[in-house]
C-alpha positions as CSV (number, residue, x, y, z in Angstrom):
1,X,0.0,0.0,0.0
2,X,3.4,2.4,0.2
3,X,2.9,5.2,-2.3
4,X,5.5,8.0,-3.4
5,X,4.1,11.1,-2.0
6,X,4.7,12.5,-5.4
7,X,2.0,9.9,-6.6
8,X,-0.8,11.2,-4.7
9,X,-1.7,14.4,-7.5
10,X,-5.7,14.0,-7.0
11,X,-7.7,15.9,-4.4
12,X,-10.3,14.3,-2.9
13,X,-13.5,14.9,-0.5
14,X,-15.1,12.7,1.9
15,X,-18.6,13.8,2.6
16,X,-21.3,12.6,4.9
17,X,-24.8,13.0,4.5
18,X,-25.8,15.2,7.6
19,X,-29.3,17.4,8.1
20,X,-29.2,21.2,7.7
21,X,-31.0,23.6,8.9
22,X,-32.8,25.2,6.4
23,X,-34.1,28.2,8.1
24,X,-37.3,27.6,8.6
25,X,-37.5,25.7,11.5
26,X,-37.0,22.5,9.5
27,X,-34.2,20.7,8.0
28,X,-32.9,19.1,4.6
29,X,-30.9,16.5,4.1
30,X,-27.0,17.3,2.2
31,X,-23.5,16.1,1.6
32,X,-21.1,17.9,3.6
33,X,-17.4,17.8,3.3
34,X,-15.7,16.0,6.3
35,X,-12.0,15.1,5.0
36,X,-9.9,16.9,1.9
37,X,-6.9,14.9,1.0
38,X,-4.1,13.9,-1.8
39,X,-4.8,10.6,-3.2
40,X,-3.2,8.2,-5.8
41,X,-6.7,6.8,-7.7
42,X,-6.1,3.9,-9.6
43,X,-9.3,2.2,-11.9
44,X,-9.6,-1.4,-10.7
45,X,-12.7,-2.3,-12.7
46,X,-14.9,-0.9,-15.5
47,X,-17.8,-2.3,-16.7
48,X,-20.8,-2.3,-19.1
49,X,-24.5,-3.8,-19.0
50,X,-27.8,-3.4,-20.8
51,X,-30.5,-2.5,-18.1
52,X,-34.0,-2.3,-19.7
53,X,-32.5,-1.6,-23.0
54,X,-30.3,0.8,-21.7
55,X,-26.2,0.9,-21.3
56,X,-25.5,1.1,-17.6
57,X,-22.0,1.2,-16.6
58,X,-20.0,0.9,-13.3
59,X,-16.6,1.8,-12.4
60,X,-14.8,0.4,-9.5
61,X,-11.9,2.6,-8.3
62,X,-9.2,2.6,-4.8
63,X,-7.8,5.9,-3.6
64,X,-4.8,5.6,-1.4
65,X,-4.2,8.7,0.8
66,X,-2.2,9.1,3.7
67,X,-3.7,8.2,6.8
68,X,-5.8,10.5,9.4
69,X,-7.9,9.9,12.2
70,X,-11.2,11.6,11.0
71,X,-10.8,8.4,8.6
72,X,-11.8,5.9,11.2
73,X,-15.5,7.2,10.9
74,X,-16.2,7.3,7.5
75,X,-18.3,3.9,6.5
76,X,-20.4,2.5,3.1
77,X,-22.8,5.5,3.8
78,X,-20.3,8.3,2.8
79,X,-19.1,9.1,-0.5
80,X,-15.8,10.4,-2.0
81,X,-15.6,13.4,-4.5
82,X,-12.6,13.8,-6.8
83,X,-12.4,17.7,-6.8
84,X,-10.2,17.7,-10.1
85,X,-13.4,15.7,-12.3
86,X,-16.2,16.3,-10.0
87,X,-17.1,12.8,-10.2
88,X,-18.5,11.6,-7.2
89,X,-18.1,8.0,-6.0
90,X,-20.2,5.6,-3.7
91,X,-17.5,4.6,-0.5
92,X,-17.5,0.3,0.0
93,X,-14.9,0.0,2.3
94,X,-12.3,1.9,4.1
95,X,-9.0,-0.3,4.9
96,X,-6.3,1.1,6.7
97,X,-2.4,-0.6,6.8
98,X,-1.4,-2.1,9.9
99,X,0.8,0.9,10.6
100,X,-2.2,3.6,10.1
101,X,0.2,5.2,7.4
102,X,-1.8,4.8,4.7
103,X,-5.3,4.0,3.7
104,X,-7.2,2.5,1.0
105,X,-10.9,3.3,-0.2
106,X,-12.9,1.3,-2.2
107,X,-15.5,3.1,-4.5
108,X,-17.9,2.4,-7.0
109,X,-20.0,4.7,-9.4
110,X,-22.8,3.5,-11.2
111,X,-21.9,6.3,-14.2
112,X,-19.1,5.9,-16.8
């Protein structure tokens, strides 16, 4: 899981779906950054199928950023934005390295 600091030339955002205030006395529901990083994203997977006779496609990506504590919360129900594209990612599984150095996150995205 060692990467070359040099390597890690996306920003990313980990956001968690919190309620907000709106104002009125009630609330909605949004994504709200939590953690900004460097990451090294490499595509694992890409894929294509026809859904009721349309093309859906998934992509299956890991970003490997240094390790921080804020990361031991974040769970399948976040997501992870990459600032550079925009593209926004659905978070399966958070994996730390035995040293908490460095961390893995799984993604998927059901858009290619």
């Amino acid at each position: 899981m060692m990467v070359a600091s040099g390597n890690l030339r996306e920003k990313i955002e980990l956001l968690k779906q919190v309620s907000v205030p709106d104002g009125a006395g009630g609330s909605t529901i949004d994504w709200v950054v939590q953690v900004t990083a460097r990451a090294a994203i490499k595509v694992l997977k890409a894929s294509e199928t026809v859904m009721a006779g349309r093309l859906q496609g998934t992509q299956t990506l890991v970003a490997t950023l240094r390790y921080q504590a804020a990361l031991a919360s974040v769970d399948g129900t976040w997501r992870l934005r990459n600032v550079h594209t925009d593209s926004e990612y659905n978070i399966r599984a958070v994996t730390p390295d035995t040293r908490q150095q460095w961390c893995d996150v799984l993604c998927e995205t059901d858009e290619l």
